[in-house]
C-alpha positions as CSV (number, residue, x, y, z in Angstrom):
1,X,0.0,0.0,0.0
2,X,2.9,2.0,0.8
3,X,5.2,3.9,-2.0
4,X,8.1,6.1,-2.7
5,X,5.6,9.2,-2.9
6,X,5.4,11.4,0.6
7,X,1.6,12.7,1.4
8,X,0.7,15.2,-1.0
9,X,0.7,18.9,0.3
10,X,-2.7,19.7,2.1
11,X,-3.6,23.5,2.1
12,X,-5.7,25.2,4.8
13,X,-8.4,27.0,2.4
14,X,-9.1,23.3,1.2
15,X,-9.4,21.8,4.5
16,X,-11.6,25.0,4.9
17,X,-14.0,23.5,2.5
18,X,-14.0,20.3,3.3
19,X,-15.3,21.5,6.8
20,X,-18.1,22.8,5.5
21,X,-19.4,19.9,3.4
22,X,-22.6,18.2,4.7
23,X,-21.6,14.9,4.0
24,X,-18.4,12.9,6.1
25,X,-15.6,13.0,4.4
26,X,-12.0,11.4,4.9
27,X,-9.0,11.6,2.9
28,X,-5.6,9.3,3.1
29,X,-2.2,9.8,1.8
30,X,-0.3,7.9,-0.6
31,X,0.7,5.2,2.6
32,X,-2.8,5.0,3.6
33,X,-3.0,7.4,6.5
34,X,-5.5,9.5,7.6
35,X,-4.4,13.3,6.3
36,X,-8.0,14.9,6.6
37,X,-11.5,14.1,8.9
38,X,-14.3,16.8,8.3
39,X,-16.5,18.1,11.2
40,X,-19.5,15.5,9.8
41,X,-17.2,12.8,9.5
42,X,-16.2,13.1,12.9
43,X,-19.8,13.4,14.2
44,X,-20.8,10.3,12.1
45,X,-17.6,8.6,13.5
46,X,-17.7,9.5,16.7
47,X,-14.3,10.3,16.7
48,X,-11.8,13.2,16.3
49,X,-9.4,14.6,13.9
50,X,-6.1,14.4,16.6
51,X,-7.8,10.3,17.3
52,X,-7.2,9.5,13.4
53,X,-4.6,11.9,11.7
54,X,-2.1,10.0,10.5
55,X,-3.3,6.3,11.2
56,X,-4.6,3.6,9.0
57,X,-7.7,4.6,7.5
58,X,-9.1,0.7,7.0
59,X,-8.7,0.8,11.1
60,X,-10.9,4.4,11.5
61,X,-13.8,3.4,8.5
62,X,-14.0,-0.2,9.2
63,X,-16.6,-0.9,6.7
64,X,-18.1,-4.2,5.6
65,X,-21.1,-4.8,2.5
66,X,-24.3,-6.9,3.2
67,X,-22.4,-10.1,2.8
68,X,-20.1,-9.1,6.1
69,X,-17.1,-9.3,3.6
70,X,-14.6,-6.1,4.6
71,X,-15.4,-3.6,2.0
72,X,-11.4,-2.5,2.0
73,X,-10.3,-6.4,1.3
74,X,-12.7,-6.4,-1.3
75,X,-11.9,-3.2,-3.5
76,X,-7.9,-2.8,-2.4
77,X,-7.8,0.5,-3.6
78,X,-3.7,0.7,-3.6
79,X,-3.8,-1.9,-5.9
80,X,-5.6,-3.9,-8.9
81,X,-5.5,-1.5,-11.8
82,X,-4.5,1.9,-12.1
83,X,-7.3,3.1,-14.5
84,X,-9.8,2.4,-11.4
85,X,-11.1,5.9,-10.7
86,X,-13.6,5.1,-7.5
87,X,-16.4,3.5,-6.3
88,X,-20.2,4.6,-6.9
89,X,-22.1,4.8,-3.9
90,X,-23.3,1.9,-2.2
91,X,-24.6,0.8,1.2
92,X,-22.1,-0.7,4.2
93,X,-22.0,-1.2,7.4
94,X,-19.8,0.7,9.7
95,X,-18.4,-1.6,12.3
96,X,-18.5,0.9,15.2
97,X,-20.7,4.4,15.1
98,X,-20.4,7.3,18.1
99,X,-23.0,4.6,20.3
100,X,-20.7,2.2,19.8
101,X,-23.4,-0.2,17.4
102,X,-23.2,-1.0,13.7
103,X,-24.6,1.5,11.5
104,X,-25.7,1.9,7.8
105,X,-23.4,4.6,5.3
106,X,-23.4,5.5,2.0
107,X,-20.2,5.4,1.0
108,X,-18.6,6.9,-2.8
109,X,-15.0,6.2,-3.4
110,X,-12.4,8.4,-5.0
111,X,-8.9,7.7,-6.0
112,X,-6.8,10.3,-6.7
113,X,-3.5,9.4,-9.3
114,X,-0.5,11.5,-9.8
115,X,-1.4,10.7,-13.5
116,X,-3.9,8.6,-15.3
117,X,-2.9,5.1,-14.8
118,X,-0.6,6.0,-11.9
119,X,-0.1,5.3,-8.3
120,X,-2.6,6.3,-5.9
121,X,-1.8,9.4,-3.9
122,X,-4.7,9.9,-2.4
123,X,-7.7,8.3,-1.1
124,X,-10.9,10.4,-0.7
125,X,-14.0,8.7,0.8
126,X,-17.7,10.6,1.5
127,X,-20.0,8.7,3.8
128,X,-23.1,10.2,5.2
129,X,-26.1,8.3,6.9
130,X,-28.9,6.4,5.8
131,X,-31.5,8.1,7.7
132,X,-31.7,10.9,5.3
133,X,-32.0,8.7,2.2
134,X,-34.6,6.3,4.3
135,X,-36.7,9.7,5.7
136,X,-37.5,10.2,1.9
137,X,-38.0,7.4,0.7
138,X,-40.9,7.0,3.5
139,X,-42.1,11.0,2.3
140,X,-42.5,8.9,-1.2
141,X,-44.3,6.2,-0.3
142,X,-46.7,8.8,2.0
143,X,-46.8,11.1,-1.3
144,X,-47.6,7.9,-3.4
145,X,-50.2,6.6,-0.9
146,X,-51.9,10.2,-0.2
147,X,-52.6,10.6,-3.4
148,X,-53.7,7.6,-4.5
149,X,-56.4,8.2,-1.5
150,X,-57.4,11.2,-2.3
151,X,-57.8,10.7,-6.0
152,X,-59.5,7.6,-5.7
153,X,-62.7,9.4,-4.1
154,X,-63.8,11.3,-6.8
155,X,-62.2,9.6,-10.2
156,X,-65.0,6.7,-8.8
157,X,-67.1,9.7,-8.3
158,X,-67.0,11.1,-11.8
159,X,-66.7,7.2,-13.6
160,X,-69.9,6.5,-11.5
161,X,-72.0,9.4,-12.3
162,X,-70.8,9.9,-16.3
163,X,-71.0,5.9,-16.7
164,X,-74.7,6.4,-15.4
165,X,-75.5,9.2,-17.7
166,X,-74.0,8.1,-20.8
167,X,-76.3,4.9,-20.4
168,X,-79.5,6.0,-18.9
169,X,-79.4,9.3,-20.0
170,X,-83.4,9.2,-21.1
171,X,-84.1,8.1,-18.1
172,X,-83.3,11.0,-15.4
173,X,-85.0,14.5,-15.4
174,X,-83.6,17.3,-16.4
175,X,-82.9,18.4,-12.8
176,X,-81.1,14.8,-11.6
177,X,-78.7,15.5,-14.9
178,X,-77.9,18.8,-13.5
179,X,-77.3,17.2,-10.3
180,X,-75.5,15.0,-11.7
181,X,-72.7,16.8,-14.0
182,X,-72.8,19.4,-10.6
183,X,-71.3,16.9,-8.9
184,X,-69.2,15.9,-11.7
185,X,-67.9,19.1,-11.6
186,X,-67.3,19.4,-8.0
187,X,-65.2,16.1,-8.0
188,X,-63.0,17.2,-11.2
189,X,-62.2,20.8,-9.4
190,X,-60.8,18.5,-6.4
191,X,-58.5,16.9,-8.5
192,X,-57.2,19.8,-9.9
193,X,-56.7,21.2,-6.8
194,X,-54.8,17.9,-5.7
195,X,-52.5,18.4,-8.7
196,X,-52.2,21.9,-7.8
197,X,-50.7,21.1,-4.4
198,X,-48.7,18.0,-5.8
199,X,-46.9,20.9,-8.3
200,X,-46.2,23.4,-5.3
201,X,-44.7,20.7,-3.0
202,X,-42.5,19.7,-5.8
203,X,-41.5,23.3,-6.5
204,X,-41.1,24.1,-2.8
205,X,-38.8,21.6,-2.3
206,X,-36.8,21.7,-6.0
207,X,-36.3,26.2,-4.7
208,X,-38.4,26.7,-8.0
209,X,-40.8,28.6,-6.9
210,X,-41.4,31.6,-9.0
211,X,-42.6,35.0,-7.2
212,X,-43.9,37.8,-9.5
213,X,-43.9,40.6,-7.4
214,X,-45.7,44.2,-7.3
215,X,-47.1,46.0,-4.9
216,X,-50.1,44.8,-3.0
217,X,-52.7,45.9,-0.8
218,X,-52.5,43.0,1.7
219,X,-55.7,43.9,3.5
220,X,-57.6,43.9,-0.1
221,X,-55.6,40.5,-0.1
222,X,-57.2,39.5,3.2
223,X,-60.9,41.2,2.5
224,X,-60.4,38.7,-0.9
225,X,-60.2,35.5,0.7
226,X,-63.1,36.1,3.1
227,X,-65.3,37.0,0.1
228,X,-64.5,33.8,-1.0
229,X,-65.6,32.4,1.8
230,X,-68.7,34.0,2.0
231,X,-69.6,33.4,-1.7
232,X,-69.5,29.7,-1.0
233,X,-71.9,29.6,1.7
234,X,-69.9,30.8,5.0
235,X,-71.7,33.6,6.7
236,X,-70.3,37.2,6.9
237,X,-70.7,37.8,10.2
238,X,-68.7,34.9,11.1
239,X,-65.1,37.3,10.0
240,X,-63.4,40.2,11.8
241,X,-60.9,41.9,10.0
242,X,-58.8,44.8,12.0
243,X,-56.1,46.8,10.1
244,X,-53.4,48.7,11.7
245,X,-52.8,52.3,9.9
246,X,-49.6,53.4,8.7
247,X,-48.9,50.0,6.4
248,X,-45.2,49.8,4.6
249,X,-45.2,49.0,0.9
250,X,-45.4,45.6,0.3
251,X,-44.1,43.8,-2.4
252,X,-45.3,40.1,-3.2
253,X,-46.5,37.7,-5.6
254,X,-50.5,38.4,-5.5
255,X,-51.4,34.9,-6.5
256,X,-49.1,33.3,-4.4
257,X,-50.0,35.9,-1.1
258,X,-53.9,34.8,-1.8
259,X,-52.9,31.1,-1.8
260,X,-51.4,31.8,1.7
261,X,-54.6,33.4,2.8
262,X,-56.8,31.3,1.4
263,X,-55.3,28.5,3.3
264,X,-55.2,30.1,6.7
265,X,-58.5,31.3,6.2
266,X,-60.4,27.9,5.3
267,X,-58.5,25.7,7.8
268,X,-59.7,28.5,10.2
269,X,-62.7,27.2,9.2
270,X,-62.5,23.9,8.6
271,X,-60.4,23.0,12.1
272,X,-61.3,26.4,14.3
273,X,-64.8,27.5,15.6
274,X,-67.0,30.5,16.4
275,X,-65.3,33.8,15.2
276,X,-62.4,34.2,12.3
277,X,-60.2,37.1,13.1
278,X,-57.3,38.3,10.7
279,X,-55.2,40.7,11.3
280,X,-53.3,43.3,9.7
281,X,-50.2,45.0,11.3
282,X,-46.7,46.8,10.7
283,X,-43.6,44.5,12.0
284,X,-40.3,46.2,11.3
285,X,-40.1,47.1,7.7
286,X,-42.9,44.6,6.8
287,X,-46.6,43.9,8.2
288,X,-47.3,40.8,10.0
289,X,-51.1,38.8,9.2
290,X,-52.7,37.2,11.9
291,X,-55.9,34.4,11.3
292,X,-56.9,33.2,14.8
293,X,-60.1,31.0,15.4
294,X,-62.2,30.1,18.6
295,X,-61.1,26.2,18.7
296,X,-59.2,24.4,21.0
297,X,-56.2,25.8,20.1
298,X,-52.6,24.7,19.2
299,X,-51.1,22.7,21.7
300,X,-47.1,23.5,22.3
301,X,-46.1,19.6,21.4
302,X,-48.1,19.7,18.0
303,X,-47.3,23.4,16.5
304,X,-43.6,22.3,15.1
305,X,-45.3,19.7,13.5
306,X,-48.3,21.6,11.8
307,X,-46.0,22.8,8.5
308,X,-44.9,19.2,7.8
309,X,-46.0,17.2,5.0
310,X,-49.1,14.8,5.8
311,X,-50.0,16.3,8.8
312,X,-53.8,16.4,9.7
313,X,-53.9,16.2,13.4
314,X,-55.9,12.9,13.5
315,X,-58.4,14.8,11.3
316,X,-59.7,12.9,8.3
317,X,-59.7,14.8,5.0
318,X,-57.3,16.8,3.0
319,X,-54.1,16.1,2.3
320,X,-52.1,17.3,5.0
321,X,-50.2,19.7,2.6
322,X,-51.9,22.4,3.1
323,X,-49.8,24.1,5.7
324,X,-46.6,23.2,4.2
325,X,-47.5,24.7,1.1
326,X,-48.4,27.9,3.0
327,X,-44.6,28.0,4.9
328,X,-42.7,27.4,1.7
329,X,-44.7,30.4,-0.1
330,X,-44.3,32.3,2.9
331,X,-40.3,31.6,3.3
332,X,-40.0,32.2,-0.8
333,X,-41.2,35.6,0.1
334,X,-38.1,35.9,3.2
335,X,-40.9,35.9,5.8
336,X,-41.7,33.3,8.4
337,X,-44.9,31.8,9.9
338,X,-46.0,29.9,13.1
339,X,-48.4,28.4,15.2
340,X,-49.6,29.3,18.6
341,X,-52.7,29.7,21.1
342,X,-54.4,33.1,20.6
343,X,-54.8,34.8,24.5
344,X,-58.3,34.0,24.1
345,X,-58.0,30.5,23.5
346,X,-58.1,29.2,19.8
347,X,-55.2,28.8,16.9
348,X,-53.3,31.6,15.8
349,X,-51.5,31.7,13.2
350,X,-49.4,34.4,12.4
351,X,-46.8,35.4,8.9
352,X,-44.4,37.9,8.0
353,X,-43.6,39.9,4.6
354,X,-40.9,41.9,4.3
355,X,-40.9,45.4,2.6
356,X,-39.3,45.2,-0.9
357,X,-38.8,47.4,-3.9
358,X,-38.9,48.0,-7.0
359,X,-35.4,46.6,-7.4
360,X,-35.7,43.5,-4.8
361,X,-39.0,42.4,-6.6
362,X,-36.6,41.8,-10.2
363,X,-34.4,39.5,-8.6
């Protein structure tokens, strides 16, 4: 493993980036010696950088695949042939974590030549944890089996009803057809708005979320939404709105700003009771919204967990995206959002926009 070649020179501004990768990372010398341990790889180790430097790095990464073989043994990476480049990324098993227990790592491979089809100089290994890979694998399978659920409901809804038409169409009145292609209707709009929230998870999450941003009167925004309300059936008198004078200029994406209200506002609705009140308030250089209900409240154990994906709070319907939606539109805007009891018992929740200009809104 050893050679005639001393440990390549290591420079500060490059250990300087290694510390800030996310992933563990260890490099070894021409011999085979630990030279470099970033912060993560020490945390995933367990161990420190003055613990390894300069020992054999098969003894600090003991690593074995899912046949128990050792993963060093098998790939020799000092020898074979020269035009090896790496290893992709696979799955072993580290032989002692920072509990002391086996644990699962990704682990890539990169061998470094002096030239192509030389010696090895240099050894560089990233490893990070399963639990990252395993945490979205389980948001995929939730993602898969929410929407299946929730599109299963009315796609039988509409085959039903337009199944029934097209072959006893004669047979209803005028007023059961109209019924009928009402509720047809109904079903399709809740699919769209599935796909809707399917396409502003995946942009939330990919940073592609486009803002188009002007200035807006954010308590026309608010007054909006509760007309919405009220045009589908919820009664006026059920919503307070209180405005503070002296507003700054806001500038936001109107669609995306009545998305936001439109979601506070109906699950005000849907999870509060009694009165809705939103309000309307300067906070620094911005204005901060409040929507607060007359429910049970938000109980300190359960707000963290209110923007995640699928939550519902033991409630049945929906999709439980909702709320995430609402904190990734809010953050895209460089505001923040959260979740408390209002004094008077109830949820509150309560967002911040920022002032912009003309110049912030182009970027």
């Amino acid at each position: 493993m050893g050679g005639s070649h001393g440990p390549a020179p290591f420079r500060a501004p490059e250990k300087s980036a290694y510390d800030d990768l996310p992933d563990g990372l260890l490099i070894a010398d021409d011999a085979g010696r630990v030279i470099v341990l970033n912060p993560a790889g020490q945390r995933l180790l367990g161990r420190t950088a003055d613990e390894v430097l300069g020992r054999d790095f098969r003894e600090i990464l003991t690593l074995t695949d899912q046949a128990g073989r050792d993963w060093w043994e098998c790939t020799t990476p000092y020898a074979g042939l020269a035009t090896r480049t790496g290893q992709p990324e696979r799955q072993l098993t580290l032989g002692r974590g920072p509990d002391g227990e086996p644990r699962d790592l990704l682990v890539t491979a990169r061998y470094v030549r002096e030239s192509p089809g030389g010696p090895l100089v240099r050894l560089a290994v990233a490893f990070r944890d399963t639990a990252a890979r395993r945490r979205q694998e389980r948001s995929r399978a939730d993602l898969v089996s929410t929407v299946a659920h929730e599109l299963r409901s009315p796609l039988t809804s509409v085959k039903g009803f337009t199944a029934t038409l097209l072959a006893k169409w004669e047979r209803f009145t005028e007023d059961q057809k109209k019924l009928m292609l009402e509720t047809v209707n109904a079903d399709a709009d809740r699919v769209t708005r599935l796909i809707t929230e399917l396409l502003d998870v995946s942009r939330v999450e990919s940073g592609r979320l486009e803002l188009r941003r002007q200035v807006v009167d954010v308590p026309a925004r608010v007054h909006k939404a509760i007309t919405g309300q009220t045009v589908a059936g919820q009664l006026a008198e059920r919503f307070t709105v209180r405005v503070e004078e002296a507003l700054p200029e806001i500038w936001a994406d109107p669609d995306k700003l009545d998305q936001v209200l439109g979601n506070l506002v109906e699950n005000a609705i849907r999870h509060g009771a009694g009165q809705v009140v939103v309000t309307v308030e300067p906070h620094g250089d911005g204005v901060l919204v409040g929507v607060a209900d007359a429910g049970s409240g938000v109980a300190p154990e359960v707000a963290p967990r209110l923007f995640t994906k699928f939550w519902r709070g033991g409630r049945r319907g929906g999709t439980g995206l909702g709320l995430y939606i609402t904190k990734g539109l809010v953050e895209a805007h460089g505001g923040s959002i959260e979740a408390t009891t209002a004094p008077g018992g109830g949820a509150l929740f309560r967002f911040t926009l920022p002032a912009g200009t003309p110049s912030f809104a182009a970027r």
